[in-house]
N, C-alpha and C positions, 0 to 999 in steps of 0.2 A: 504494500500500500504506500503511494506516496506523500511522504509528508513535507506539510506547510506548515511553518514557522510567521506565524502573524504578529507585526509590530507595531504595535496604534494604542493612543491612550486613550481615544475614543468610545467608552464603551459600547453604544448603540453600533459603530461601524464594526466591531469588533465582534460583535454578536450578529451580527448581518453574513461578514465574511465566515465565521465556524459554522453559521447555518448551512450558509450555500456551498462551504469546502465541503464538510461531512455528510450532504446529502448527494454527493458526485463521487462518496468514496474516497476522500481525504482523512490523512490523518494529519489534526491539526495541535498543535499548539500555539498558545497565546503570551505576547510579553507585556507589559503595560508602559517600558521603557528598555531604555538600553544596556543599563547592565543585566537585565534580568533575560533580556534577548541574548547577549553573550553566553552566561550561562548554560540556557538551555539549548545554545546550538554546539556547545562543546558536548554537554551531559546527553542529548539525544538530535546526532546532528540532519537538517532537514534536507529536503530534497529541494525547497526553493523557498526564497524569503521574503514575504509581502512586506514591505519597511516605509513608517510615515518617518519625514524630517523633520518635524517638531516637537520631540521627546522633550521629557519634561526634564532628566536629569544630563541629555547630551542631545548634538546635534546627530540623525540619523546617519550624515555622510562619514560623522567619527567613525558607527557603528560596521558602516560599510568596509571603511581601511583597517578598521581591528580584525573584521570576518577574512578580509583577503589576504592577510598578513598569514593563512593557514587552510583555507579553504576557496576554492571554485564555486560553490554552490551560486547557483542564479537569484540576483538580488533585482529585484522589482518596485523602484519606490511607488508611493501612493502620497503626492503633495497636493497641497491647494496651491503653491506655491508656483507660477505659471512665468518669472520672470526668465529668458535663458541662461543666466547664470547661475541661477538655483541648478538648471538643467546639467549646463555644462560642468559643474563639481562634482553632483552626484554621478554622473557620468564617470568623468577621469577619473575620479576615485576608486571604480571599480562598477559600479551598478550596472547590469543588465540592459534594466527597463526602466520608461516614465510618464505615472500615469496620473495625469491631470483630477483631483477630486473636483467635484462629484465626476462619478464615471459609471457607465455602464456593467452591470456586474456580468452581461454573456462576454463582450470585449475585453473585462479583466482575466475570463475565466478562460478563454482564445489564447490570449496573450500567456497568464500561466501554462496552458498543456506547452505551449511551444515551448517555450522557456524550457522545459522538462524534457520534451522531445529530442533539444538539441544535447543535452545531457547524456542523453539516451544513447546516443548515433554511435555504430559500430564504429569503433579505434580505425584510424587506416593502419595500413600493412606499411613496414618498417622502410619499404625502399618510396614511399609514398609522401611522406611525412616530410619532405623539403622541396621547396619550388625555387628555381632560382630562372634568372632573365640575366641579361648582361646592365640591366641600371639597380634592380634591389635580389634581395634575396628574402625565402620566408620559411620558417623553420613551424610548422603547425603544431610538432606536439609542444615547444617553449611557447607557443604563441608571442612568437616577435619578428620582427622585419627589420634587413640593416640596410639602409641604400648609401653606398659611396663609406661603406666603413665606419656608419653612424648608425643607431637605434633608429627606428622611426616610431613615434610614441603614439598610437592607434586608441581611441575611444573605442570599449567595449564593442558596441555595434557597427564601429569601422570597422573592428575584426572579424564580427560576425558576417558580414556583408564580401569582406575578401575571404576567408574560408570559405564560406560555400561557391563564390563564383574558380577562386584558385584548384577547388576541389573535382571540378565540371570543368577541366579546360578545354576549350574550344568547341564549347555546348552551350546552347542559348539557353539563359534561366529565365524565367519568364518573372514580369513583373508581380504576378500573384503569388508566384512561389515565395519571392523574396520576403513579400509585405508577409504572407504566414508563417514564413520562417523566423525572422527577425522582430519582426512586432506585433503578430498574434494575428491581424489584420489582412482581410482579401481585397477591401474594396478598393476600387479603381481611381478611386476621387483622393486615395492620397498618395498616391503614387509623386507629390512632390516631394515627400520622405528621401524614399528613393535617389530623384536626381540631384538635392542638397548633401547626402552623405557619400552618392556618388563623387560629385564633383570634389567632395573634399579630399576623398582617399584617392584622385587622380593629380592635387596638389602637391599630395606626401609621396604619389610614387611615380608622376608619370615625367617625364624629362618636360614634354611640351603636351602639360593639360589640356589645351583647345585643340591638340593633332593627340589624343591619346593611340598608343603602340600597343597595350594593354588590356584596357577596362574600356571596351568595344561598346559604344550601344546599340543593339537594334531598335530602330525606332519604332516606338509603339506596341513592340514585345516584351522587351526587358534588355538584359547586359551579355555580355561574354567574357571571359578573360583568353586571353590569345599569349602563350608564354615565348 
């Protein structure tokens, strides 16, 4: 059974979320803050972390660089907090996902299986696990990229986004794939997700972003990666 580790001081959201976790066959537990969240993901560690940022004794992004300082486990924030630099920390810090409160709880609950899914995914085979091009290189089981004999410092779902096209090389992934893969999401109307975190990881890795060599798009299908 997989478990969900829920972080919210909210009580009424908190009793919403263990309703609708454990009637889908979740096992859940609940933190009311962050250390009591640390605790019980060392003591019974989860399968994925619903995490609000406005704990009462820490900020949740703490919570997040404590978790990643030992574990992978997929962190999911749940803010009201809609400014993009709210977005951007819990991001770089390690976070997964982010999800605007109020939200939909079938879209939260999309977004969780994925998240879980990608957890899931068979290991690749050992000769498999390095990509290299003649401008970067990319190492999947360290999850890291060096172009030109430097790190390049990738946001969670910029990595998420080049694993699975790196993974499909010289296969069109399609736009829906991506949105269910990455952010729980099929519909077509956000598919500007897509071309903003495209464009960014063709910053961080393409010699000349507006002539990308690489991160192909087919237009109006999805992406490629061409190594």
């Amino acid at each position: 059974m997989t478990r969900v580790l829920v972080v919210e001081d909210d009580p009424q959201l908190v009793r919403a979320l263990v309703i609708n976790l454990q009637a889908r066959q979740y096992d859940v537990d609940a933190a009311p803050d962050g250390a009591t969240a640390l605790r019980l993901a060392a003591a019974r560690p989860p399968d994925v972390v619903l995490l609000d940022l406005g704990l009462p004794d820490m900020e949740g992004v703490e919570v997040v660089r404590a978790l990643r300082l030992w574990t992978r486990v997929p962190v999911m924030v749940l803010s009201a907090r809609q400014a993009s630099e709210d977005k951007v920390a819990a991001l770089d810090a390690g976070a997964d996902d982010y999800v605007i409160k109020p939200f939909s709880m079938d879209e939260l609950l999309a977004r969780l299986r994925a998240a879980v899914r990608r957890t899931e995914d068979t290991p690749l085979a050992p000769e498999s696990t390095r990509v290299e091009t003649d401008v970067f290189t990319i190492d999947l089981l360290a999850k890291k990229v060096v172009r030109e004999g430097r790190d390049v410092r990738l946001t969670p779902t910029e990595w998420h986004l080049l694993e699975i096209l790196v993974t499909h090389p010289g296969r069109l992934v399609t736009q829906k794939y991506l949105l269910q893969e990455v952010w729980g999401i099929s519909r077509g109307n956000k598919t500007n997700y897509l071309r903003v975190y495209m464009a960014q990881l063709r910053r961080k890795l393409e010699t000349d972003p507006s002539h990308p060599r690489f991160l192909i798009t087919e237009p109006g299908m999805g992406y490629r990666f061409e190594g």
